[in-house]
PDBQT receptor file of N, H, CA, C and O in Angstrom, charges set to zero:
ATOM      1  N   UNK A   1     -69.519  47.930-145.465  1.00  0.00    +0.000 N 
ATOM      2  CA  UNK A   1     -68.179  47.405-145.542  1.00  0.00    +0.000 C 
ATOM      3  C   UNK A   1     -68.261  45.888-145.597  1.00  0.00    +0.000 C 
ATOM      4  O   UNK A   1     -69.049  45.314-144.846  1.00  0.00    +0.000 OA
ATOM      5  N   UNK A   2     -67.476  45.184-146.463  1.00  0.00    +0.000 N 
ATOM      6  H   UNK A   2     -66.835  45.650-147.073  1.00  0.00    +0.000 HD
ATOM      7  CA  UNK A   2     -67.943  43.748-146.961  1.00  0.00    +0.000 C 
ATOM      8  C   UNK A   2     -65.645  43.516-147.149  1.00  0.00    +0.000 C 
ATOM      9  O   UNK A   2     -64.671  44.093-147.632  1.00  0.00    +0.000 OA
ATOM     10  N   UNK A   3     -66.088  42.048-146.211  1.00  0.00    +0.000 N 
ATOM     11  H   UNK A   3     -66.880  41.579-145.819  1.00  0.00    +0.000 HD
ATOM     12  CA  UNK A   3     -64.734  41.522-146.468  1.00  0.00    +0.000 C 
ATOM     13  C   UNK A   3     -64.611  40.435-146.463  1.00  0.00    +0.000 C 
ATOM     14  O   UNK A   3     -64.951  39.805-145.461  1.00  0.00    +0.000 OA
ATOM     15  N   UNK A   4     -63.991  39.683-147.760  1.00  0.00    +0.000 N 
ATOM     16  H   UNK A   4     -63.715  40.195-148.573  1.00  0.00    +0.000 HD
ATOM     17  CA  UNK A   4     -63.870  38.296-148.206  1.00  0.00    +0.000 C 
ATOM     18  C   UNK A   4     -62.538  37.661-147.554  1.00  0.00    +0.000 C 
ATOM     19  O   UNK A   4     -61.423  38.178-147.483  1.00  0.00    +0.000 OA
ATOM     20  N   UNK A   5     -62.864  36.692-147.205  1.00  0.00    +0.000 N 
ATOM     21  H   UNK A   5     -63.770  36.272-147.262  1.00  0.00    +0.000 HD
ATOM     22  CA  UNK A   5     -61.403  35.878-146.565  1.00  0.00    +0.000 C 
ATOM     23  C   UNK A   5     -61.292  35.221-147.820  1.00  0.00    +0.000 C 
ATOM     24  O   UNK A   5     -62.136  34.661-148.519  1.00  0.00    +0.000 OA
ATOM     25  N   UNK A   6     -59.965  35.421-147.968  1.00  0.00    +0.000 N 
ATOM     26  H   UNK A   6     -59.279  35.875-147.400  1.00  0.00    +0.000 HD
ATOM     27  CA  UNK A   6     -58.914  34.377-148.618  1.00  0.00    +0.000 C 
ATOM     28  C   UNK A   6     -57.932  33.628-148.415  1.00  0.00    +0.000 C 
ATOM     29  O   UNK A   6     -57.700  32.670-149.154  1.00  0.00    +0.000 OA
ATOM     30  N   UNK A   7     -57.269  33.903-147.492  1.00  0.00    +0.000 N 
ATOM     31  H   UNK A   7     -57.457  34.681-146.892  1.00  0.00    +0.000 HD
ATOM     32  CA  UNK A   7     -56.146  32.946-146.640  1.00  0.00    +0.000 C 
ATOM     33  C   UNK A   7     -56.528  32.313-145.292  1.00  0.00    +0.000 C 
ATOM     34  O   UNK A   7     -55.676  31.612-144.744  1.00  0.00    +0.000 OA
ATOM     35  N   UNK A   8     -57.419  32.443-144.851  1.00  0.00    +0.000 N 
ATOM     36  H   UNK A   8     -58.111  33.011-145.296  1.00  0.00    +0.000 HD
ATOM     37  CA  UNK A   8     -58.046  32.248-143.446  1.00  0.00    +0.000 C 
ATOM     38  C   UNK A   8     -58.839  30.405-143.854  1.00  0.00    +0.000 C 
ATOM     39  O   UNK A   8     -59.030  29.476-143.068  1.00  0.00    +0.000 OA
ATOM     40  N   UNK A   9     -59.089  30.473-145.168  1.00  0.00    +0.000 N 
ATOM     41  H   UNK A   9     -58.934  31.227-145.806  1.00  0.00    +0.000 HD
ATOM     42  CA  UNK A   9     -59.589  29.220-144.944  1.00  0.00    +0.000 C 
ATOM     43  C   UNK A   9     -58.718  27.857-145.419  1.00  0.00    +0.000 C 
ATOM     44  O   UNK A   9     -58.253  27.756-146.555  1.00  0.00    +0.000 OA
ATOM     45  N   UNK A  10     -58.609  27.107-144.665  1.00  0.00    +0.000 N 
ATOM     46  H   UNK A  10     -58.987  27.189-143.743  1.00  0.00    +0.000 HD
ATOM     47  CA  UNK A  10     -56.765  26.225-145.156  1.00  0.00    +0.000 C 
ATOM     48  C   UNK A  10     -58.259  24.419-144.295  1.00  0.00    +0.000 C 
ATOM     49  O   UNK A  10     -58.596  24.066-143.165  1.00  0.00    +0.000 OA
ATOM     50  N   UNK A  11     -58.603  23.902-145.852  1.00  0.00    +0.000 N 
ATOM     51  H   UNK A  11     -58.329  24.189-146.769  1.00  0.00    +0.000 HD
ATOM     52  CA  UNK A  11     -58.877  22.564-145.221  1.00  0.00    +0.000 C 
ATOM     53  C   UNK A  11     -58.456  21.646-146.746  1.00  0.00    +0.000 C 
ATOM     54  O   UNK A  11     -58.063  22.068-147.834  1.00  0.00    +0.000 OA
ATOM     55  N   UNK A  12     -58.654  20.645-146.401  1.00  0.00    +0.000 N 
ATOM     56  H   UNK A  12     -58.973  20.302-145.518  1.00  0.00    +0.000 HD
ATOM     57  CA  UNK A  12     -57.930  19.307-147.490  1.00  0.00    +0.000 C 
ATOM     58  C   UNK A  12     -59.342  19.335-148.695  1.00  0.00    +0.000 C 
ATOM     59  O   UNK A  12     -59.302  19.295-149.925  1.00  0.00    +0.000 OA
ATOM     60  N   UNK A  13     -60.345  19.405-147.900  1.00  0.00    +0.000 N 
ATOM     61  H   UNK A  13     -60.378  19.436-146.901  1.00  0.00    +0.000 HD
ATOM     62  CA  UNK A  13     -61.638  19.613-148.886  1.00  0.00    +0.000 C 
ATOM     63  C   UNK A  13     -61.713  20.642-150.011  1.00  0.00    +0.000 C 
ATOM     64  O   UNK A  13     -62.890  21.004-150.001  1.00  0.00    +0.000 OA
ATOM     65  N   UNK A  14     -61.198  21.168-150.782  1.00  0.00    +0.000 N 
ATOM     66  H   UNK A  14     -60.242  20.873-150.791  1.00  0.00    +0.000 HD
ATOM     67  CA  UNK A  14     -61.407  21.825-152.091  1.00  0.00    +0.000 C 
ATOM     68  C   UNK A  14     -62.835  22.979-152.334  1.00  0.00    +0.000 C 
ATOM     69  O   UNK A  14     -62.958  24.197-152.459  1.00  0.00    +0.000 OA
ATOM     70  N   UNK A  15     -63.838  21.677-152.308  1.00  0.00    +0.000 N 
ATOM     71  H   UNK A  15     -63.738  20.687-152.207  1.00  0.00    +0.000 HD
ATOM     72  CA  UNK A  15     -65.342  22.162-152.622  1.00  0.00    +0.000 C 
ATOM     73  C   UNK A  15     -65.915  22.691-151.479  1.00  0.00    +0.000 C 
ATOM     74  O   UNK A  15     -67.060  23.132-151.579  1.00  0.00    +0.000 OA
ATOM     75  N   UNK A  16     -65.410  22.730-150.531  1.00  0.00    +0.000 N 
ATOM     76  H   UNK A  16     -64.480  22.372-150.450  1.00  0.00    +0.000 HD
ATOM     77  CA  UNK A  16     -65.964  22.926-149.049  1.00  0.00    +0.000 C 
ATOM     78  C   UNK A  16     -65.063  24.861-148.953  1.00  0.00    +0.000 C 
ATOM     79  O   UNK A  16     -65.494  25.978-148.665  1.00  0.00    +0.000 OA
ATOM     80  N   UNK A  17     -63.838  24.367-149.335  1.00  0.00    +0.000 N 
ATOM     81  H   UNK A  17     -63.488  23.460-149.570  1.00  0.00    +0.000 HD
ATOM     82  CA  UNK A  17     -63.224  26.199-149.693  1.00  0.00    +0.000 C 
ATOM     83  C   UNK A  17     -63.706  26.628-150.258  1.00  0.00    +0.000 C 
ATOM     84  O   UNK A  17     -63.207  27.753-150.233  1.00  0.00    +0.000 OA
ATOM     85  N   UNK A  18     -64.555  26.646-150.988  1.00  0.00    +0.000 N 
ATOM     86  H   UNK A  18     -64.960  25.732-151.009  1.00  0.00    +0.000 HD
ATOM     87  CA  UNK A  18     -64.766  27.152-152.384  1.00  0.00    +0.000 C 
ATOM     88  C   UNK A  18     -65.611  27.407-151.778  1.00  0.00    +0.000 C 
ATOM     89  O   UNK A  18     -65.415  28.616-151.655  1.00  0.00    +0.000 OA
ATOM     90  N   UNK A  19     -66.956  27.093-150.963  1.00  0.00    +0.000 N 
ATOM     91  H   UNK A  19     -67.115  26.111-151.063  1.00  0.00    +0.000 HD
ATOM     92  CA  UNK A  19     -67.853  27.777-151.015  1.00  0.00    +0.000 C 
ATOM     93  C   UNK A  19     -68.148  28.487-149.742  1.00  0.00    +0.000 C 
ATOM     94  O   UNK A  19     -69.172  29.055-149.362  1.00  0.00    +0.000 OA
ATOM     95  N   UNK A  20     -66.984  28.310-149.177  1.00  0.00    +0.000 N 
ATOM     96  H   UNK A  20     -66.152  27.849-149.486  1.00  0.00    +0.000 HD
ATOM     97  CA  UNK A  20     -66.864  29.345-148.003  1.00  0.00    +0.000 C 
ATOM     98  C   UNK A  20     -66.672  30.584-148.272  1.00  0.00    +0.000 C 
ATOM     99  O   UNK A  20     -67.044  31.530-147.579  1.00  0.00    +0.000 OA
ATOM    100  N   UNK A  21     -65.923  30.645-149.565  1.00  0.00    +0.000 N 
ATOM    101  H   UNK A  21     -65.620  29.876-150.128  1.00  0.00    +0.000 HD
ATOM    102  CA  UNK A  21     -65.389  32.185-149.795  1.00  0.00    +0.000 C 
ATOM    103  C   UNK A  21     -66.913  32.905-150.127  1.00  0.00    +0.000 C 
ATOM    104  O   UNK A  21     -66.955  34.107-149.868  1.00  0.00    +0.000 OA
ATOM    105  N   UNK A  22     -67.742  32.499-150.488  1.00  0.00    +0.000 N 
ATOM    106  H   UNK A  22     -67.707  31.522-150.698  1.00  0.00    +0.000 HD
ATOM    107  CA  UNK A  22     -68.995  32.986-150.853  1.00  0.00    +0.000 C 
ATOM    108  C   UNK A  22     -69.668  33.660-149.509  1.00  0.00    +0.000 C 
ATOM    109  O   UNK A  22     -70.697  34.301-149.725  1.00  0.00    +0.000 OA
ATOM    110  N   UNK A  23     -69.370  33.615-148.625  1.00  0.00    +0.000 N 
ATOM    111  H   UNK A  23     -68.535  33.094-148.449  1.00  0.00    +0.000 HD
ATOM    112  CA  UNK A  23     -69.482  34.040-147.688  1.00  0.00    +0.000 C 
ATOM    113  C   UNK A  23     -68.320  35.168-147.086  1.00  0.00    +0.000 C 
ATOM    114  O   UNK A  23     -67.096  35.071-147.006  1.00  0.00    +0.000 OA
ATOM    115  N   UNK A  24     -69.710  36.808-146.516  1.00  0.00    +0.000 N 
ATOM    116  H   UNK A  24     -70.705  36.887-146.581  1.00  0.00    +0.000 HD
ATOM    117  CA  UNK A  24     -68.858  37.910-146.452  1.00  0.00    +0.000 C 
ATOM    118  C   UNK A  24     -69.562  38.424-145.326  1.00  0.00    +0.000 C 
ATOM    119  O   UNK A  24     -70.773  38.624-145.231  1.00  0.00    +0.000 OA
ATOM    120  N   UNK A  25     -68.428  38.665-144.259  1.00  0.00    +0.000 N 
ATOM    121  H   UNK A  25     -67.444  38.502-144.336  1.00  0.00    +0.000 HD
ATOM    122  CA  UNK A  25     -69.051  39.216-142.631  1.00  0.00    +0.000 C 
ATOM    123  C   UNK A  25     -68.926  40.805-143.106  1.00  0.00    +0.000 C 
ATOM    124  O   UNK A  25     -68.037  41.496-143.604  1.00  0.00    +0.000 OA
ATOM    125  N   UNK A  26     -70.655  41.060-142.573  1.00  0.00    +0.000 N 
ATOM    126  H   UNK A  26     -71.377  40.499-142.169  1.00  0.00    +0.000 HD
ATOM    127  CA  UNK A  26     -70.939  42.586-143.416  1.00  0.00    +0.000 C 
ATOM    128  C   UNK A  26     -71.107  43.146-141.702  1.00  0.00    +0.000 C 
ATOM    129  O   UNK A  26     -71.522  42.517-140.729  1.00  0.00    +0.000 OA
ATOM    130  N   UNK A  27     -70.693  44.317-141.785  1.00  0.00    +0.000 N 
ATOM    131  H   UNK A  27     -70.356  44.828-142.575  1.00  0.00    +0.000 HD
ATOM    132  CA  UNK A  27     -70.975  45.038-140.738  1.00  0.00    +0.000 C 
ATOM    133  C   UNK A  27     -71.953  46.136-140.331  1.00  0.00    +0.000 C 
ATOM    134  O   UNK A  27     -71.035  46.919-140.087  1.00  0.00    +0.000 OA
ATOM    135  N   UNK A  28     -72.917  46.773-140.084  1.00  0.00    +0.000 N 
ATOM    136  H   UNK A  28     -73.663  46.137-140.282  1.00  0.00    +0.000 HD
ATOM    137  CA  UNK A  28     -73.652  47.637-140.258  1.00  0.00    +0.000 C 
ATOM    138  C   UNK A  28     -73.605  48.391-138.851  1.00  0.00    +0.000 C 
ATOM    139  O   UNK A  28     -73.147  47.899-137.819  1.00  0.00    +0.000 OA
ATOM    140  N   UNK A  29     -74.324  50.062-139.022  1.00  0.00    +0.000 N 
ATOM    141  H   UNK A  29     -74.695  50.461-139.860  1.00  0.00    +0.000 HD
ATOM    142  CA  UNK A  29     -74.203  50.860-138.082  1.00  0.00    +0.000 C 
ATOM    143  C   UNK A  29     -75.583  51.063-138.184  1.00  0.00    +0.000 C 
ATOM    144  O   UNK A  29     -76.413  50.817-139.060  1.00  0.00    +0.000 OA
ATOM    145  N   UNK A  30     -75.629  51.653-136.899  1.00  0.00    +0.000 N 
ATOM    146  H   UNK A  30     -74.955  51.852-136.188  1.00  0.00    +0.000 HD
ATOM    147  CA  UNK A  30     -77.351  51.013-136.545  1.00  0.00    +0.000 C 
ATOM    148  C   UNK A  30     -77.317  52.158-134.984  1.00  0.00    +0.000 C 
ATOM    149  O   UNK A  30     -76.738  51.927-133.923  1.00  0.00    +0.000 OA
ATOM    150  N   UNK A  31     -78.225  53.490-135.395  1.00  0.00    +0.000 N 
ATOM    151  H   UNK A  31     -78.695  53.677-136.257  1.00  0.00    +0.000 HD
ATOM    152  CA  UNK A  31     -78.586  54.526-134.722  1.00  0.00    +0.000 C 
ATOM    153  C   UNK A  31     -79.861  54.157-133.899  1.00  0.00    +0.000 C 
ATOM    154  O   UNK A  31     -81.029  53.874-134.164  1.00  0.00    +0.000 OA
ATOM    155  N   UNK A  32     -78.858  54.331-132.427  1.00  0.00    +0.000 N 
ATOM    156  H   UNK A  32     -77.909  54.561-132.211  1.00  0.00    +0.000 HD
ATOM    157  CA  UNK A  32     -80.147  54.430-131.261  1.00  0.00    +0.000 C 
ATOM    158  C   UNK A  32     -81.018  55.743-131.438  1.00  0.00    +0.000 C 
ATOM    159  O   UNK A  32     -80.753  56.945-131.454  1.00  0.00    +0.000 OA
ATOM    160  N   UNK A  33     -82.509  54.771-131.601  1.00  0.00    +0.000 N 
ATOM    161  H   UNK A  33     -82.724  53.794-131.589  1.00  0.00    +0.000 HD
ATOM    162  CA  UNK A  33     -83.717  56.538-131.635  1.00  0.00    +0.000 C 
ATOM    163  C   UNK A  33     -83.374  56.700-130.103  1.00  0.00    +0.000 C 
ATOM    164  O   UNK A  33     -83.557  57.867-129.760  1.00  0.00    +0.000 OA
ATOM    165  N   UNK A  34     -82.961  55.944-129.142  1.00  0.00    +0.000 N 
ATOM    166  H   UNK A  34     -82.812  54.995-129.421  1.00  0.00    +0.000 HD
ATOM    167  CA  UNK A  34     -83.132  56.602-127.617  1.00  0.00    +0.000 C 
ATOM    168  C   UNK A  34     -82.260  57.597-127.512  1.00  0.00    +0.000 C 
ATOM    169  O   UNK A  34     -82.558  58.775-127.314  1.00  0.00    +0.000 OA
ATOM    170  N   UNK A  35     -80.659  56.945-127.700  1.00  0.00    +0.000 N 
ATOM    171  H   UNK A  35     -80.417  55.988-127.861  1.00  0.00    +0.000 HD
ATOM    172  CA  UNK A  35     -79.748  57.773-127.070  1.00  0.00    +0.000 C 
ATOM    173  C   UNK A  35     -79.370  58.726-128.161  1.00  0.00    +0.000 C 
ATOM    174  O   UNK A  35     -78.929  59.827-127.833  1.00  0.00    +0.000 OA
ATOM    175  N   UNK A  36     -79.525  58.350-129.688  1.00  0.00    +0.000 N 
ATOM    176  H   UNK A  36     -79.883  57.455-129.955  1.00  0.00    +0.000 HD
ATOM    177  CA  UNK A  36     -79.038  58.698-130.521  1.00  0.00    +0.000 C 
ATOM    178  C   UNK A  36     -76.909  57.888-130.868  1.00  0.00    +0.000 C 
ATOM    179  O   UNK A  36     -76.278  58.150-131.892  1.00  0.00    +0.000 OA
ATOM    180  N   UNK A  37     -76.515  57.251-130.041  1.00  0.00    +0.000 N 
ATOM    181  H   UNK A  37     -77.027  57.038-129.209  1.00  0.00    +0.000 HD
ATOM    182  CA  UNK A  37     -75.880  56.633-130.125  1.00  0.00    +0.000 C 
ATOM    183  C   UNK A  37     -75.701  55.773-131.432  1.00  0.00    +0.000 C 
ATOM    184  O   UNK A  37     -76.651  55.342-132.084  1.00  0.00    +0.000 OA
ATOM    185  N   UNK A  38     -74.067  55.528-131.810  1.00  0.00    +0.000 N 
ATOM    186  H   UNK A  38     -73.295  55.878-131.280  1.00  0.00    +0.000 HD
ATOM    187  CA  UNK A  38     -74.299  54.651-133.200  1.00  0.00    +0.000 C 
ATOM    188  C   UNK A  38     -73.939  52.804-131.768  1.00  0.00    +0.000 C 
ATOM    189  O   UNK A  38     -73.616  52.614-130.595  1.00  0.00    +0.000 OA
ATOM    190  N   UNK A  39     -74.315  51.957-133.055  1.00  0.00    +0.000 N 
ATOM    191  H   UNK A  39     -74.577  52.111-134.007  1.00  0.00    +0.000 HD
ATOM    192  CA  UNK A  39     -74.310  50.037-132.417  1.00  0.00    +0.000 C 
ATOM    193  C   UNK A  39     -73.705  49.700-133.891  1.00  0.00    +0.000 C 
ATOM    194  O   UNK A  39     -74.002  50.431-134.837  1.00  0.00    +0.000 OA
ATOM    195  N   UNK A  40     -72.906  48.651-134.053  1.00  0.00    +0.000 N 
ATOM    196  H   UNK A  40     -72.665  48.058-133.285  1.00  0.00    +0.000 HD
ATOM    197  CA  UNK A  40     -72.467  48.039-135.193  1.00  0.00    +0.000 C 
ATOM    198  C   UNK A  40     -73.303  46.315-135.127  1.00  0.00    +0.000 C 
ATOM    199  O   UNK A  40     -73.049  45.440-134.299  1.00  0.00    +0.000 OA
ATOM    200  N   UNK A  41     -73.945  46.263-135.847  1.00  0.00    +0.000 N 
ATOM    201  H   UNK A  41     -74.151  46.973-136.520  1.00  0.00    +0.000 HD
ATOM    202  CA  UNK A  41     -74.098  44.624-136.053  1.00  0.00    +0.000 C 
ATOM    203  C   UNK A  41     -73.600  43.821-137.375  1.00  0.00    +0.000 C 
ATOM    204  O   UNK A  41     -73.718  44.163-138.552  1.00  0.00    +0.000 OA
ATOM    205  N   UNK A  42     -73.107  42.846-136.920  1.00  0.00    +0.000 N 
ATOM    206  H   UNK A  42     -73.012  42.568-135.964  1.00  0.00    +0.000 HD
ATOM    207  CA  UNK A  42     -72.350  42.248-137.857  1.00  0.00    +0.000 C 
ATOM    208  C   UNK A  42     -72.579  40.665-137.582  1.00  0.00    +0.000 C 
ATOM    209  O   UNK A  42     -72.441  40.096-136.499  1.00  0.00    +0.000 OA
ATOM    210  N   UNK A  43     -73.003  40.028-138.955  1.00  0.00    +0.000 N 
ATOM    211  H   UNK A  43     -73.115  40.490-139.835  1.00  0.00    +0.000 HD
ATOM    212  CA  UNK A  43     -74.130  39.337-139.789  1.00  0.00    +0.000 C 
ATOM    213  C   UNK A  43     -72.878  38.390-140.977  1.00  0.00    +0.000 C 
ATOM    214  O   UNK A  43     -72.215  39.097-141.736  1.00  0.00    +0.000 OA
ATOM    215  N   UNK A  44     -72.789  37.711-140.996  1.00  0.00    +0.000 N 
ATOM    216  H   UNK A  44     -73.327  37.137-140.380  1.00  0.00    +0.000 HD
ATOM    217  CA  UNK A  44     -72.389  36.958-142.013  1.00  0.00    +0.000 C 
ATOM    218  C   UNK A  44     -73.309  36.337-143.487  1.00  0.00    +0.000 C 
ATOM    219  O   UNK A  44     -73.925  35.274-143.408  1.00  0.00    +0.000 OA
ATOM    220  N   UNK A  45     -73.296  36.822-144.246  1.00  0.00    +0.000 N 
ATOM    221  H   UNK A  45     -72.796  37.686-144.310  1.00  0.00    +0.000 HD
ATOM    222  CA  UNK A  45     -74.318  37.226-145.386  1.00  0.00    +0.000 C 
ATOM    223  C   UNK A  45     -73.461  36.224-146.789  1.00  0.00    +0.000 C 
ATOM    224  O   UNK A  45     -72.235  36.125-146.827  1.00  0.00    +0.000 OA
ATOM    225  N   UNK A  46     -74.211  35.694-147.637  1.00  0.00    +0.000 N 
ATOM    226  H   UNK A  46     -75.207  35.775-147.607  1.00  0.00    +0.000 HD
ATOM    227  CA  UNK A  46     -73.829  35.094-148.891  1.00  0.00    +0.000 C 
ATOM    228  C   UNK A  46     -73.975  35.968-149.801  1.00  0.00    +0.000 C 
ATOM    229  O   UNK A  46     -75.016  36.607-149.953  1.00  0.00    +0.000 OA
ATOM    230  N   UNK A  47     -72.595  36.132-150.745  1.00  0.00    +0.000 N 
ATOM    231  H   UNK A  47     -71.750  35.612-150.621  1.00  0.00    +0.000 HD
ATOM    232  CA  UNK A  47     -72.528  36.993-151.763  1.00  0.00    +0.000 C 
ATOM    233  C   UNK A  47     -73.226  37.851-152.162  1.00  0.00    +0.000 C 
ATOM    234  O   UNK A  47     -73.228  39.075-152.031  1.00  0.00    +0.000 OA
ATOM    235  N   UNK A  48     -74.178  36.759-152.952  1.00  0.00    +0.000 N 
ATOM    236  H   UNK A  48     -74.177  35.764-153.058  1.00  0.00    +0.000 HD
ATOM    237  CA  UNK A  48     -75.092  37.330-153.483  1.00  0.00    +0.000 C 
ATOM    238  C   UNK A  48     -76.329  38.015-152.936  1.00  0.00    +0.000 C 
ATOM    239  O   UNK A  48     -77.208  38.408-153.703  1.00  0.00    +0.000 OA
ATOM    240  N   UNK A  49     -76.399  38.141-151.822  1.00  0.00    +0.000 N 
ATOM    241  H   UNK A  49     -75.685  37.821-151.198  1.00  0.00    +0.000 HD
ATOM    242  CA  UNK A  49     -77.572  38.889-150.905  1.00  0.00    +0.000 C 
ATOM    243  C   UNK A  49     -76.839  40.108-149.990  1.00  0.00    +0.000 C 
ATOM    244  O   UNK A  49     -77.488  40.751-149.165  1.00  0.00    +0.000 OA
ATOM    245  N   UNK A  50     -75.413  40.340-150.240  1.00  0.00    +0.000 N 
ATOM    246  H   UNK A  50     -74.886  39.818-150.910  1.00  0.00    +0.000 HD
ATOM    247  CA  UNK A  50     -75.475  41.436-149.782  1.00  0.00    +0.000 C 
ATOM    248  C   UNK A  50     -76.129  42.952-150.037  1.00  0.00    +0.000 C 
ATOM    249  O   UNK A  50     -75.855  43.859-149.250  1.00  0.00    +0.000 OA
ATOM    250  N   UNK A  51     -76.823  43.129-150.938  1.00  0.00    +0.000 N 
ATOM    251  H   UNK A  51     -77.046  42.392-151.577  1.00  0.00    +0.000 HD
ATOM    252  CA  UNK A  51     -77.378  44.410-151.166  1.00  0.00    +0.000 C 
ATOM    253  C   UNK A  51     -78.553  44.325-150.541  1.00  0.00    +0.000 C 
ATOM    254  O   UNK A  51     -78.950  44.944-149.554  1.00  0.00    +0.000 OA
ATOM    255  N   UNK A  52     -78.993  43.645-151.086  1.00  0.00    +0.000 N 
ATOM    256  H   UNK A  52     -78.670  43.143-151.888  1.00  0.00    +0.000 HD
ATOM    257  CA  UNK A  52     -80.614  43.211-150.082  1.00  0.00    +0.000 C 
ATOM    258  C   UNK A  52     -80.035  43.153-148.303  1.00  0.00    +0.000 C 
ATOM    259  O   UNK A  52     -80.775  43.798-147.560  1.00  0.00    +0.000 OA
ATOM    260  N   UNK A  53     -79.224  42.691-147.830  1.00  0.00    +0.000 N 
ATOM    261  H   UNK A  53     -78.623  42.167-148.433  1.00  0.00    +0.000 HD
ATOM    262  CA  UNK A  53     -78.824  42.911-146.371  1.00  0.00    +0.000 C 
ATOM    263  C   UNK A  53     -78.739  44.268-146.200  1.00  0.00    +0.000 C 
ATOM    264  O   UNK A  53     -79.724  44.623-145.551  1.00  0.00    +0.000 OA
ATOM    265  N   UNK A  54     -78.108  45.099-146.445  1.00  0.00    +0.000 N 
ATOM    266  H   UNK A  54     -77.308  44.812-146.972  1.00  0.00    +0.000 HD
ATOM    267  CA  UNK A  54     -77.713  46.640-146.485  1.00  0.00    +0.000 C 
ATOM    268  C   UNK A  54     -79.340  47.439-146.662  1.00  0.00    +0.000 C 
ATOM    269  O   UNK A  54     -79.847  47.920-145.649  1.00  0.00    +0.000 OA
ATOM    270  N   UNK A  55     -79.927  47.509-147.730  1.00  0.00    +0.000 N 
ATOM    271  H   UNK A  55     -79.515  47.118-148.554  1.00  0.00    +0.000 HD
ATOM    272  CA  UNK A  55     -81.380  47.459-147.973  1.00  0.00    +0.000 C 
ATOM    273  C   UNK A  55     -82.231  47.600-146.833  1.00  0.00    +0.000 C 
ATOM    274  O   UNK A  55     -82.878  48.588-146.487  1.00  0.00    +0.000 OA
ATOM    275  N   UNK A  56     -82.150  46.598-146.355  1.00  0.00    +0.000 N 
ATOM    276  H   UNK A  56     -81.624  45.795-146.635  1.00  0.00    +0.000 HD
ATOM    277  CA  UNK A  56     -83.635  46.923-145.286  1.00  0.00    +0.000 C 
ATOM    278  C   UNK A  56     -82.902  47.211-144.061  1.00  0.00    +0.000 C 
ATOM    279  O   UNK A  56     -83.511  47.496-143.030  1.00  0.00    +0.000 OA
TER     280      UNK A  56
C-alpha cells in the first residue's frame, strides 16, 4: 500500500514541493516466525524504489 501526499505539503519554496511529492510512506506486514503474529513497518521510500522496497 503506497500513498502520495498532495495537499499536506503547503511551503513558499516551489522546488522543495515538488520533490517532496516523490516521496511515498509504504507500509509493510511483516510475520512473526515466533508468535506467528502479523507487525506493520512503515518506511518512507522514493518513488522510484518502491518495488525494490516491497522485494526484499
Amino acid at each position: 500500500m503506497a500513498k502520495a501526499a498532495k495537499t499536506a505539503i503547503k511551503t513558499k519554496d516551489q522546488k522543495v514541493a515538488a520533490e517532496a511529492k516523490n516521496w511515498t510512506k509504504v507500509v509493510r506486514t511483516v510475520r512473526s516466525p515466533k508468535s506467528g503474529s502479523y507487525t506493520f513497518k512503515e518506511s518512507i521510500v522514493h518513488k522510484d524504489k518502491i518495488k525494490e522496497f516491497l522485494a526484499s
